[in-house]
N, CA, C and O atoms as CSV, one atom per row, in Angstrom:
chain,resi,resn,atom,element,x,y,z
A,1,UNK,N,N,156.697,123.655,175.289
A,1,UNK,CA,C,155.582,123.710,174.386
A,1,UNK,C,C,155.475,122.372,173.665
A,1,UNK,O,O,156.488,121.998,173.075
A,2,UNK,N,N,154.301,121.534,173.626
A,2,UNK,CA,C,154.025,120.490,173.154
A,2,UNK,C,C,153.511,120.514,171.787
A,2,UNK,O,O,152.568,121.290,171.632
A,3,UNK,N,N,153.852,119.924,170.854
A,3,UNK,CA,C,153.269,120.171,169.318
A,3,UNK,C,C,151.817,118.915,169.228
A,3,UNK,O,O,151.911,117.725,169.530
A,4,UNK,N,N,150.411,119.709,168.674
A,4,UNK,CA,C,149.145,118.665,168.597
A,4,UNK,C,C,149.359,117.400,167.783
A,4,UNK,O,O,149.882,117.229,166.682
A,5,UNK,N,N,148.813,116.584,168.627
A,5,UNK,CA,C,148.782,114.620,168.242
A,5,UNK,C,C,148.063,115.359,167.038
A,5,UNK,O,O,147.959,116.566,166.819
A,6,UNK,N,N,147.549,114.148,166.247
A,6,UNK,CA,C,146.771,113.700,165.208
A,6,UNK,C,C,145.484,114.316,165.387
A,6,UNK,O,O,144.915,115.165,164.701
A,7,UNK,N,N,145.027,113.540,166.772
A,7,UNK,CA,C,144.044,113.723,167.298
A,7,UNK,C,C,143.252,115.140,167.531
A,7,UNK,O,O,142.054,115.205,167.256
A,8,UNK,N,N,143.960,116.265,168.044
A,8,UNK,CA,C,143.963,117.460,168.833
A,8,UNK,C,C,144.008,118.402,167.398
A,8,UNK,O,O,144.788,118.225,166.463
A,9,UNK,N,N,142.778,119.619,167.512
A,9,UNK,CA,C,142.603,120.645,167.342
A,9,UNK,C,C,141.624,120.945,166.166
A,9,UNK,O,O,141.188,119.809,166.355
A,10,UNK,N,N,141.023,121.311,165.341
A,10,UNK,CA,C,140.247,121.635,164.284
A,10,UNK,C,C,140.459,120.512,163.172
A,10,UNK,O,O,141.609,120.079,163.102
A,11,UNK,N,N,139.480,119.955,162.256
A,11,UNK,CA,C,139.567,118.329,161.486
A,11,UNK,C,C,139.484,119.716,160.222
A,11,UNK,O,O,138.729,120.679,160.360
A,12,UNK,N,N,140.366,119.540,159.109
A,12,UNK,CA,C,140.311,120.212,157.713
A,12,UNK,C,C,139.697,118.943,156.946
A,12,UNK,O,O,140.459,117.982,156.840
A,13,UNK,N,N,138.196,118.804,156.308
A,13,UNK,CA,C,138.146,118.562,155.414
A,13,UNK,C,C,138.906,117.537,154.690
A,13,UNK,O,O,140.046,117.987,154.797
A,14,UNK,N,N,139.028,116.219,153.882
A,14,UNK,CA,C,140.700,115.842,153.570
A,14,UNK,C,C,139.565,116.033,152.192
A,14,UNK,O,O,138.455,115.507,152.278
A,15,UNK,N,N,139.868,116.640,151.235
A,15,UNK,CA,C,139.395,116.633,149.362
A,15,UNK,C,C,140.390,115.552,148.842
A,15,UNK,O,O,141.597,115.326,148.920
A,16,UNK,N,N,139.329,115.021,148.295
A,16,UNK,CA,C,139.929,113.726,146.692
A,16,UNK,C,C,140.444,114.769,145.501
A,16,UNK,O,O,139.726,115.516,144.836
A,17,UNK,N,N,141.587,114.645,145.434
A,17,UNK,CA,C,142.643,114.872,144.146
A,17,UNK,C,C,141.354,115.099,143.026
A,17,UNK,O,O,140.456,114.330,142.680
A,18,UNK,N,N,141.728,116.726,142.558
A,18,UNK,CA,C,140.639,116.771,141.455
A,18,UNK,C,C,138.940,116.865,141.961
A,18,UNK,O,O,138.221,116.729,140.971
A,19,UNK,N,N,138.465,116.982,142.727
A,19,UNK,CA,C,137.430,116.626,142.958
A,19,UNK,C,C,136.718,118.129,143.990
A,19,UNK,O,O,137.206,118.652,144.992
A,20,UNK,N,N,135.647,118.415,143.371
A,20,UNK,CA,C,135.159,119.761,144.012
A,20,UNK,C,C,134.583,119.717,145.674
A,20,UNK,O,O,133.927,118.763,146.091
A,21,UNK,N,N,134.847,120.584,146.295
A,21,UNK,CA,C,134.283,120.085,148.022
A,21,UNK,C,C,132.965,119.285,147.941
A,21,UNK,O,O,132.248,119.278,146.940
A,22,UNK,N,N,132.731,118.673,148.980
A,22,UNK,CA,C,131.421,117.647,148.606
A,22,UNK,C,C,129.669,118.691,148.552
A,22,UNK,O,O,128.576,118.417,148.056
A,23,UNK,N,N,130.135,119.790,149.255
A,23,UNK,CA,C,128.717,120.832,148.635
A,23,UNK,C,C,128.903,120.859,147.669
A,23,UNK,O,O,128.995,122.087,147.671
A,24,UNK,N,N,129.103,120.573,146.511
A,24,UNK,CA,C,129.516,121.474,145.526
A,24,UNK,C,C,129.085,120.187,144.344
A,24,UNK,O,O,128.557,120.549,143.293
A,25,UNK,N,N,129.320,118.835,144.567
A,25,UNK,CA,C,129.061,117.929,144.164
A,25,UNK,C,C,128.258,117.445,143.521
A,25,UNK,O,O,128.516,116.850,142.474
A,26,UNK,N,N,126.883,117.617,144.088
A,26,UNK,CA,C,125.328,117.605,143.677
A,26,UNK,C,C,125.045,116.984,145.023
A,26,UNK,O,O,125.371,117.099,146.204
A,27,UNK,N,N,124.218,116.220,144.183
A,27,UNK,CA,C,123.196,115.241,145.472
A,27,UNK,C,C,122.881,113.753,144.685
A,27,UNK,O,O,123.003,113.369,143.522
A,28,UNK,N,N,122.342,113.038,146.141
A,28,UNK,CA,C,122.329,112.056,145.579
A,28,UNK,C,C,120.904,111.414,145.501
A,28,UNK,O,O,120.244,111.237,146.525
A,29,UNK,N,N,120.437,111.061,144.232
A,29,UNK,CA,C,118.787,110.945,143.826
A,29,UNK,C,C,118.087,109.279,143.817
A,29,UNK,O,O,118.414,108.378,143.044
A,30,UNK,N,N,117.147,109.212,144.812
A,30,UNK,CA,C,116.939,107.919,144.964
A,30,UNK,C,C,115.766,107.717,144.372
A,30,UNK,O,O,114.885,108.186,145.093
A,31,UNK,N,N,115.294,107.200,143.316
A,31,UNK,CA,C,114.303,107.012,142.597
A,31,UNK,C,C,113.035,106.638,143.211
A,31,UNK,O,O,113.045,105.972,144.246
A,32,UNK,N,N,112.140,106.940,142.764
A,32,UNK,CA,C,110.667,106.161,143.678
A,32,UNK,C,C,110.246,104.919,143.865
A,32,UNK,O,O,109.544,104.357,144.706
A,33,UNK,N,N,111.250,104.371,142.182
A,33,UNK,CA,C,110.756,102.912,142.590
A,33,UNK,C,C,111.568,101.966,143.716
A,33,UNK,O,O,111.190,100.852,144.077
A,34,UNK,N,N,112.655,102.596,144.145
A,34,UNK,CA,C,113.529,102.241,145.014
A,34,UNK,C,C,113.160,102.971,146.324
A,34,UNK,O,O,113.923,102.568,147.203
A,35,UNK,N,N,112.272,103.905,146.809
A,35,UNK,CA,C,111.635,104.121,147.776
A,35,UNK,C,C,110.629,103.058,148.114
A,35,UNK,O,O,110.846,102.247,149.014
A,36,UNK,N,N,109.461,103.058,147.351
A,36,UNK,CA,C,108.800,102.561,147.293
A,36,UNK,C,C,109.003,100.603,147.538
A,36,UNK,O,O,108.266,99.819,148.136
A,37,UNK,N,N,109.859,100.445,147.045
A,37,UNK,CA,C,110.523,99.057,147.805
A,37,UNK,C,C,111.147,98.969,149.021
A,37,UNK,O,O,111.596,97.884,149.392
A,38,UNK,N,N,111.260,100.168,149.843
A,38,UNK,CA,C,111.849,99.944,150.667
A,38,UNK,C,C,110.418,99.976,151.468
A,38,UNK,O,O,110.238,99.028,152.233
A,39,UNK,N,N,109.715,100.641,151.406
A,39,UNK,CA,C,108.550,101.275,152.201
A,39,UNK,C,C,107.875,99.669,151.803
A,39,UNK,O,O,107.632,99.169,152.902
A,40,UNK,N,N,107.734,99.315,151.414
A,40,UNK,CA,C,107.010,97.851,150.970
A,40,UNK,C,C,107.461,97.081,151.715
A,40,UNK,O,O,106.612,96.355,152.232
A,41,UNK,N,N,108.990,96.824,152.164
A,41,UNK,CA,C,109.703,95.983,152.913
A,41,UNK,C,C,109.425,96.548,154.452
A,41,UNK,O,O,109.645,95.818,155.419
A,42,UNK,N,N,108.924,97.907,154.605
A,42,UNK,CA,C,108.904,98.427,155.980
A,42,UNK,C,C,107.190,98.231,156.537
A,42,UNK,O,O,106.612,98.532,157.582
A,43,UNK,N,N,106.890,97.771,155.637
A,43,UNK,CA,C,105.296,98.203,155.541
A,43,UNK,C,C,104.624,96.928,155.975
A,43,UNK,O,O,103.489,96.836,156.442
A,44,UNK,N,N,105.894,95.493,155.652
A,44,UNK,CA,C,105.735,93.994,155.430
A,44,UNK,C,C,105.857,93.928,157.214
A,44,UNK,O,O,105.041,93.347,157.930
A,45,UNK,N,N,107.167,94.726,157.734
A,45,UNK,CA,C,107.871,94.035,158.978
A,45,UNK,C,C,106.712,94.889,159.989
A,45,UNK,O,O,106.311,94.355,161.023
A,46,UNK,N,N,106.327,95.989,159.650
A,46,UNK,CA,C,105.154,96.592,160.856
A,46,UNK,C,C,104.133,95.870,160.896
A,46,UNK,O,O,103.575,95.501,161.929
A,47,UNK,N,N,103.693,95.519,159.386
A,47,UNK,CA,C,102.368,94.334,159.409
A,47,UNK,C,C,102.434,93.298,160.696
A,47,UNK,O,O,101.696,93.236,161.679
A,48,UNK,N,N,103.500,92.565,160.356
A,48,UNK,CA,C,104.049,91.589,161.254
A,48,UNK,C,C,103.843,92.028,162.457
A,48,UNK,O,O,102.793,91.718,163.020
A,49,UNK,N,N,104.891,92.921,163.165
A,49,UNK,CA,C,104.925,93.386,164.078
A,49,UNK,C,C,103.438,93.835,164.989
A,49,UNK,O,O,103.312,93.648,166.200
A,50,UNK,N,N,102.598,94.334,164.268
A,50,UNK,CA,C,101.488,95.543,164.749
A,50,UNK,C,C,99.973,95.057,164.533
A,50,UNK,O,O,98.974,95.390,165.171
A,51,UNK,N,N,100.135,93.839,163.043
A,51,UNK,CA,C,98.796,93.005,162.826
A,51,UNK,C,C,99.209,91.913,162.255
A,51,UNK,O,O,99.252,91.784,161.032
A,52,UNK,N,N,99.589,90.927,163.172
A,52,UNK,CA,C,99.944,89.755,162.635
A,52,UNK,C,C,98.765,88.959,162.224
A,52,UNK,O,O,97.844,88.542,162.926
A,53,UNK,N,N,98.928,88.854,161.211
A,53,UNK,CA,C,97.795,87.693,160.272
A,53,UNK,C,C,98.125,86.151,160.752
A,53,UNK,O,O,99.158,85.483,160.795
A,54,UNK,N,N,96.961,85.948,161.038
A,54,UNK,CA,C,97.051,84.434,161.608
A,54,UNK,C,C,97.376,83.259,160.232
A,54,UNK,O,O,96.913,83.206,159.093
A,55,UNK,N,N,98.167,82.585,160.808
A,55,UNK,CA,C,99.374,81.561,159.529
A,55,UNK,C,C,98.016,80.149,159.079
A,55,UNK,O,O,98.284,79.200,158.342
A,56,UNK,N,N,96.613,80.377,159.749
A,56,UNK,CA,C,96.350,79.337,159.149
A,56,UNK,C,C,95.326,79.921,158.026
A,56,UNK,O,O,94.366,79.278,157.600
A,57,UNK,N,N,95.705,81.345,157.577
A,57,UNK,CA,C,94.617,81.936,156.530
A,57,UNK,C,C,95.088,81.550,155.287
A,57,UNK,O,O,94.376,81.742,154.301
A,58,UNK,N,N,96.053,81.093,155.193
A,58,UNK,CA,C,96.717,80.576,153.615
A,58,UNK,C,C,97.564,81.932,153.220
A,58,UNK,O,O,97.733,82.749,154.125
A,59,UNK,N,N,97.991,82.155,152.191
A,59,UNK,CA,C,99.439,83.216,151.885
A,59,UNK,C,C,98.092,84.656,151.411
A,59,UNK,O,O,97.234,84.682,150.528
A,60,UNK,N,N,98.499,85.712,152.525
A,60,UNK,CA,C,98.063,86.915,151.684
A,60,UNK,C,C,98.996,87.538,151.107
A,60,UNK,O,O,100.198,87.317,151.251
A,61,UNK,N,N,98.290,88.687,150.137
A,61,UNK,CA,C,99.426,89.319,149.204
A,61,UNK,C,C,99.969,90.088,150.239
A,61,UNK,O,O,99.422,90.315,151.318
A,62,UNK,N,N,101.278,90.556,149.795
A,62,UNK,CA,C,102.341,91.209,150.783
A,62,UNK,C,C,101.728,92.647,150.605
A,62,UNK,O,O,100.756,92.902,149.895
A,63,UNK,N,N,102.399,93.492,151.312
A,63,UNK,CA,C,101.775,94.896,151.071
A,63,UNK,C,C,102.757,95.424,150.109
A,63,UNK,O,O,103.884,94.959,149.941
A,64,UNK,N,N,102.103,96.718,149.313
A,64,UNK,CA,C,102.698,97.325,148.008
A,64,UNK,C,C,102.556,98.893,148.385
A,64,UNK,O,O,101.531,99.444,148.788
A,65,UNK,N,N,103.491,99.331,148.218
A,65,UNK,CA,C,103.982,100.484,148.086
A,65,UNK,C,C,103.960,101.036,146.787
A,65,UNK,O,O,104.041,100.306,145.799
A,66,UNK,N,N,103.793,103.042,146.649
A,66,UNK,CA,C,104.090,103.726,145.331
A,66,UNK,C,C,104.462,105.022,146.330
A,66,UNK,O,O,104.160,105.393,147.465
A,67,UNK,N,N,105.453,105.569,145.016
A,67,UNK,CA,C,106.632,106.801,146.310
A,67,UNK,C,C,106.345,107.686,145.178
A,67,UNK,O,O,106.105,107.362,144.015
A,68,UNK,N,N,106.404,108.761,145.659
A,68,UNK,CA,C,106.665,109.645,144.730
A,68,UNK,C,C,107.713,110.535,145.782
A,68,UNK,O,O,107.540,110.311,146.980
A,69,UNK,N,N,108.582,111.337,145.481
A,69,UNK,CA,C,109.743,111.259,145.522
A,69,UNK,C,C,110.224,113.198,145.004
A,69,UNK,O,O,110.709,113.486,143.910
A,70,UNK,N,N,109.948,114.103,145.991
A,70,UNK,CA,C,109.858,115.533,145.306
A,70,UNK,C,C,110.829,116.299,146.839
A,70,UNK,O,O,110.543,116.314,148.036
A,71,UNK,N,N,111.940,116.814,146.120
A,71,UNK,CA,C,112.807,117.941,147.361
A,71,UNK,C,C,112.963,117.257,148.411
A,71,UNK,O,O,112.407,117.665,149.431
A,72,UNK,N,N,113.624,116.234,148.453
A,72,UNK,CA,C,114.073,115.757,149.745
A,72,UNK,C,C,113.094,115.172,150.858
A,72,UNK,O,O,113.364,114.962,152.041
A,73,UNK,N,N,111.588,114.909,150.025
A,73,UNK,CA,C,110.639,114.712,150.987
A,73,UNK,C,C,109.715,113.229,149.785
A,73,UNK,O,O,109.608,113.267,148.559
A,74,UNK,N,N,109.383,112.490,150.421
A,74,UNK,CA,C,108.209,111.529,149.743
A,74,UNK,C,C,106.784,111.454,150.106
A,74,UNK,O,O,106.556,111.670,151.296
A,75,UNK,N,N,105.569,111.146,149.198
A,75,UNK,CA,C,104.764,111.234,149.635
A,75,UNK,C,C,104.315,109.423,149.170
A,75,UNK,O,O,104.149,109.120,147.988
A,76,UNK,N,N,104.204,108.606,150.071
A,76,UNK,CA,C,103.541,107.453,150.197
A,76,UNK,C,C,102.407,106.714,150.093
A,76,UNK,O,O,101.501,107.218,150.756
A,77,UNK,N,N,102.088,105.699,149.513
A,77,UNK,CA,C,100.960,105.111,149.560
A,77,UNK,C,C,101.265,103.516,149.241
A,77,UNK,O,O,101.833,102.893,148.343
A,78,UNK,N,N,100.366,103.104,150.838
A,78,UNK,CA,C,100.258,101.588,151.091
A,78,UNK,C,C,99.284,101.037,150.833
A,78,UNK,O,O,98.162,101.542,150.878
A,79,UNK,N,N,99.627,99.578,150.429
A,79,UNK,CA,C,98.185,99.030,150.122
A,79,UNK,C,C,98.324,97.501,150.830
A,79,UNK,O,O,99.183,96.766,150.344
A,80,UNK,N,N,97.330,96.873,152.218
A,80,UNK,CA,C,97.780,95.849,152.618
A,80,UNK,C,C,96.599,94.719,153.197
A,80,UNK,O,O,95.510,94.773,152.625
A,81,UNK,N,N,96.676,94.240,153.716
A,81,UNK,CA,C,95.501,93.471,154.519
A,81,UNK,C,C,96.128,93.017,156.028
A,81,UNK,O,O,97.148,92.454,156.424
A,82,UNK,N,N,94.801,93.649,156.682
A,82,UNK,CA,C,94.435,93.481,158.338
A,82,UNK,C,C,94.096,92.598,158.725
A,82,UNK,O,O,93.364,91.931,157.994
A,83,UNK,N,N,94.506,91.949,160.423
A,83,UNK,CA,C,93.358,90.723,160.533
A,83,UNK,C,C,91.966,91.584,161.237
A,83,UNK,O,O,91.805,92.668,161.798
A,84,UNK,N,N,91.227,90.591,160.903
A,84,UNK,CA,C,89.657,91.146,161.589
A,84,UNK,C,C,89.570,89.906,162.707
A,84,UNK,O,O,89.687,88.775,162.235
A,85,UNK,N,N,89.365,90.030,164.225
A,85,UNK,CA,C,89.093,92.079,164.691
A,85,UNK,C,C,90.626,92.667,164.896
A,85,UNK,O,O,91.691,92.200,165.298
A,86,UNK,N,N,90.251,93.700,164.497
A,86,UNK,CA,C,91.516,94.984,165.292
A,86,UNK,C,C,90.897,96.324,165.239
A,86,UNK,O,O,89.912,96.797,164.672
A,87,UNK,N,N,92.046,96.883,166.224
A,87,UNK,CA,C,91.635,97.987,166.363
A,87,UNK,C,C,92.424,99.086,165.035
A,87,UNK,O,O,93.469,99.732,165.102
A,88,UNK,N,N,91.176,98.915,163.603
A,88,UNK,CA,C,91.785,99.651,162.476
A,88,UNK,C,C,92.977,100.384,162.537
A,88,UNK,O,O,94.161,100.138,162.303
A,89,UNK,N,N,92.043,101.788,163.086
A,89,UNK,CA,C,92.917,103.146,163.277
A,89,UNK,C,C,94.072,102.842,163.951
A,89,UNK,O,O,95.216,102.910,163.500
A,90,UNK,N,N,93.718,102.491,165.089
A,90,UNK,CA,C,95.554,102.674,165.810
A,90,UNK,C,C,96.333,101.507,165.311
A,90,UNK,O,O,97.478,101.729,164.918
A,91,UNK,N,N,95.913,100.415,165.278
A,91,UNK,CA,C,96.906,99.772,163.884
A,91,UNK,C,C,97.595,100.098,162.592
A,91,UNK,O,O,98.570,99.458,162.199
A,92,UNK,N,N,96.982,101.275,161.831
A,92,UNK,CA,C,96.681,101.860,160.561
A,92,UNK,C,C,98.166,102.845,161.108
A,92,UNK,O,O,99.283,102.643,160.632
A,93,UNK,N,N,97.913,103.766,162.040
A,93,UNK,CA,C,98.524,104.968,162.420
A,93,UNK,C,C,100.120,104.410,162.879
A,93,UNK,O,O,101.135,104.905,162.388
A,94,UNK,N,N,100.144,103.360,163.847
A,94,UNK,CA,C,101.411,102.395,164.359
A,94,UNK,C,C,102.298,102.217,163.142
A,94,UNK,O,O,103.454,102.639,163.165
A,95,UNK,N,N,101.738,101.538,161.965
A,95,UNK,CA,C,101.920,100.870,161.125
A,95,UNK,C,C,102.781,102.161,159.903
A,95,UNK,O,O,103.837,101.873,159.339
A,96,UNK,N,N,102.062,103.541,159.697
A,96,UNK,CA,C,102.287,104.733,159.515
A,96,UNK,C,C,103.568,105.112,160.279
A,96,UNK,O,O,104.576,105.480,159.676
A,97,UNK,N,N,103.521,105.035,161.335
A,97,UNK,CA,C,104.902,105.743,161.963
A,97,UNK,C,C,106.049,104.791,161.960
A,97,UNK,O,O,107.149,105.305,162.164
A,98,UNK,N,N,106.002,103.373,161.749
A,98,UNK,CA,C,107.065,102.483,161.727
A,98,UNK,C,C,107.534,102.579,160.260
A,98,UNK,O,O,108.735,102.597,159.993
A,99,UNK,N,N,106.602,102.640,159.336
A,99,UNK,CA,C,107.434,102.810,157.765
A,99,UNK,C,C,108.009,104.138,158.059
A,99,UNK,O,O,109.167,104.081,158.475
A,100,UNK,N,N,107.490,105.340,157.948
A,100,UNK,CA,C,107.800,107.073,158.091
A,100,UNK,C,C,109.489,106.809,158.773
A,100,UNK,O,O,110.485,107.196,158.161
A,101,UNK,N,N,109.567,106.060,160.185
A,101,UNK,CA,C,111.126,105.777,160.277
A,101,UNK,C,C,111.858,105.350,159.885
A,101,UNK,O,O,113.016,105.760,159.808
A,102,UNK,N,N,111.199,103.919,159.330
A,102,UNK,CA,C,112.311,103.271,158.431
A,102,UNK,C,C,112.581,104.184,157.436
A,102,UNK,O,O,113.687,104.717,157.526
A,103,UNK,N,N,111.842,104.534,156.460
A,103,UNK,CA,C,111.933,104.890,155.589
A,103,UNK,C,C,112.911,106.053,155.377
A,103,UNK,O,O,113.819,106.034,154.546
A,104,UNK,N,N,112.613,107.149,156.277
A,104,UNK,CA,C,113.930,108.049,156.830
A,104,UNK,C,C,114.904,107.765,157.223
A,104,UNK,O,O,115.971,108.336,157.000
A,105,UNK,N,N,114.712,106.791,157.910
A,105,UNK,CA,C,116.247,106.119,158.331
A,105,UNK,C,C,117.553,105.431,157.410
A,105,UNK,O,O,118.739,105.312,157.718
A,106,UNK,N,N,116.842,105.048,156.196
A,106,UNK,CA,C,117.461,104.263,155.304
A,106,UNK,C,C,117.871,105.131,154.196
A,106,UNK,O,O,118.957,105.089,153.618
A,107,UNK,N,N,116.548,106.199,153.877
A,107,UNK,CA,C,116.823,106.950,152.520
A,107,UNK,C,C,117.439,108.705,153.097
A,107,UNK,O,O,118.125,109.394,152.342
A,108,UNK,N,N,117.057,109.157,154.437
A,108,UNK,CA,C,117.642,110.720,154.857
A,108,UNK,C,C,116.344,111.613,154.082
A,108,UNK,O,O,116.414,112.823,153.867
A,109,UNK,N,N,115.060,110.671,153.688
A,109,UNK,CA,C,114.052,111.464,152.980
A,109,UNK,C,C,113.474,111.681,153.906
A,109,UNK,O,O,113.625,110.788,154.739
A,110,UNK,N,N,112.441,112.961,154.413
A,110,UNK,CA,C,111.410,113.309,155.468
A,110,UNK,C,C,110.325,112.781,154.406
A,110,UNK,O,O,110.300,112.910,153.182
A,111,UNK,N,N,109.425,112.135,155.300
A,111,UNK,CA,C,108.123,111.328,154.679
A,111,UNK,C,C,106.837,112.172,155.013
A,111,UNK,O,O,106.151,112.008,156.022
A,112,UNK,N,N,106.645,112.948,154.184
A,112,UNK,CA,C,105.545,113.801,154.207
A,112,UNK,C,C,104.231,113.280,154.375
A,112,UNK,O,O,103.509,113.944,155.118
A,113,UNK,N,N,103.752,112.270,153.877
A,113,UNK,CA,C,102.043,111.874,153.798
A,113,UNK,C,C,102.167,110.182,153.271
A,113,UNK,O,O,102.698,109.881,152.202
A,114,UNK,N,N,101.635,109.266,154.134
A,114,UNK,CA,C,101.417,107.979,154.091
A,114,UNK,C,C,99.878,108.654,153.904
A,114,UNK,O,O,99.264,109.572,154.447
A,115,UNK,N,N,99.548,107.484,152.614
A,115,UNK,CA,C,98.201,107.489,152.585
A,115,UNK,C,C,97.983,105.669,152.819
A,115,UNK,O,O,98.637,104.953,152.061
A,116,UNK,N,N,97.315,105.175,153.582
A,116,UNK,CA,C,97.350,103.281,153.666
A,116,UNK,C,C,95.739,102.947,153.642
A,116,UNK,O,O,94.732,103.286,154.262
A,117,UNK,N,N,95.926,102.498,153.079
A,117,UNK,CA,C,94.895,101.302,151.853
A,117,UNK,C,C,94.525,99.939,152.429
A,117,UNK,O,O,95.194,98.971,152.067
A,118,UNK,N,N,93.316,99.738,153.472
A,118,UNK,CA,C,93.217,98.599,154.021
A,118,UNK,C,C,92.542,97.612,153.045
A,118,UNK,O,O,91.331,97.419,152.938
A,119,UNK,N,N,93.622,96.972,152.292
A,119,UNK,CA,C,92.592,95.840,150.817
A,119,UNK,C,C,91.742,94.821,151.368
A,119,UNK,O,O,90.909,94.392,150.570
A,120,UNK,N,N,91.729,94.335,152.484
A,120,UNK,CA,C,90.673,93.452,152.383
A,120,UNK,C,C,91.426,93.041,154.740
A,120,UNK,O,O,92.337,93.393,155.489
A,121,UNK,N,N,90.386,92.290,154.753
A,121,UNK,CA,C,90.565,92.140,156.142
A,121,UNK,C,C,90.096,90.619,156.400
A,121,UNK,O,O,89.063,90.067,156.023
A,122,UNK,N,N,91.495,89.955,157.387
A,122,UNK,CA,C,91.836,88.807,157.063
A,122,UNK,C,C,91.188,88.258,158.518
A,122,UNK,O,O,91.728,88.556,159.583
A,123,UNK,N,N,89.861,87.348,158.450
A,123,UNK,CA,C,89.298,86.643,159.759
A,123,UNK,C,C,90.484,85.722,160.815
A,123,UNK,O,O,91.526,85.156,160.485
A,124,UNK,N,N,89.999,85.820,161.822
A,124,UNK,CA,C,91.590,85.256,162.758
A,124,UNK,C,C,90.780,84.464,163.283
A,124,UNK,O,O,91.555,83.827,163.995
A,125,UNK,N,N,89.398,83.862,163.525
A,125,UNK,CA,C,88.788,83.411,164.173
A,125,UNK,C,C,87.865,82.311,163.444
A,125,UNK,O,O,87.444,82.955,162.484
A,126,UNK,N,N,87.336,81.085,163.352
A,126,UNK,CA,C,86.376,80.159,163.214
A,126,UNK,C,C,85.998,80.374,161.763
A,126,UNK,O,O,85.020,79.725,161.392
A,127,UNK,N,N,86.557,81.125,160.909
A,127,UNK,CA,C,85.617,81.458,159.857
A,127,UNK,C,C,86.757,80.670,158.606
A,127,UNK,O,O,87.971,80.816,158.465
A,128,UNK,N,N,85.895,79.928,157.935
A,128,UNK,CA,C,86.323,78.695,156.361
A,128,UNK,C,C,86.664,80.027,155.553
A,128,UNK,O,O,87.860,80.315,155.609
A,129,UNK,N,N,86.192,80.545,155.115
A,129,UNK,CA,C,86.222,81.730,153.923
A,129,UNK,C,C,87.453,82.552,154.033
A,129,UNK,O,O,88.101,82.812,153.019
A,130,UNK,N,N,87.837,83.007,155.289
A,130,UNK,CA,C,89.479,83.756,154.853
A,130,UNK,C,C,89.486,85.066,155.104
A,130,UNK,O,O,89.800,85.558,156.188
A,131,UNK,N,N,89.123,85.710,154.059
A,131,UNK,CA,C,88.822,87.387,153.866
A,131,UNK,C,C,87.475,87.765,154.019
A,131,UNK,O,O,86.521,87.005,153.851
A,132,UNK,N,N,87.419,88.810,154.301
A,132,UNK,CA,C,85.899,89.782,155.080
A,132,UNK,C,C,86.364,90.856,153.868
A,132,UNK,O,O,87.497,91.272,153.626
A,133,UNK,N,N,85.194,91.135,153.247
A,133,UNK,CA,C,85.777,92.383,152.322
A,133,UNK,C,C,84.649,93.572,152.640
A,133,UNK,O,O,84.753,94.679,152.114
């Protein structure tokens, strides 16, 4: 009869001295304004990714995020600028599902409702002026 390695058979839990099982603990609460920065930072890299603004329009504002932050779930709202032409919607929606992951991915929050806010729309083509509003 062989006695189990380390390795081999059912893992117990190891509890910190003093300290109640980790259900028992609470939870851990990530504020909105710290959502909301992250979703801003996720919201920046899909821009990039999904509607890259052409570099000779001069600096647009970055996109801005507000979280609200209720039961383990957030409800979102972006605010950013597009280049013109694109195809809005499926840019809009792309752009929607790349924050919704990050955003879960980083915080363990399910992202209930992106609402995104196209502020102004940035010409990629022949045009002096910049923004199309």
């Amino acid at each position: 009869m062989s006695t189990p390695s380390r390795g081999d058979g059912p893992r117990t839990p190891v509890r910190a001295a003093g300290l109640p099982p980790p259900a028992e603990r609470g939870a851990t609460v990530i504020p909105d304004r710290v959502v909301a920065r992250i979703a801003a930072r996720a919201a920046r890299t899909a821009q990039s990714r999904r509607a890259a603004l052409p570099p000779d329009r001069g600096r647009t504002a970055a996109p801005s995020a507000d979280a609200a932050v209720r039961t383990g779930s957030v409800r979102l709202h972006l605010a950013m600028d597009l280049p013109y032409p694109t195809d809005i919607p499926h840019v809009c929606e792309r752009i929607r599902r790349d924050v919704a992951e990050r955003v879960t991915r980083l915080t363990g929050l399910e992202v209930g409702e992106i609402v995104l806010t196209v502020r102004g729309l940035v010409t990629t083509v022949g045009d002096n002026r910049g923004r199309v509003h």
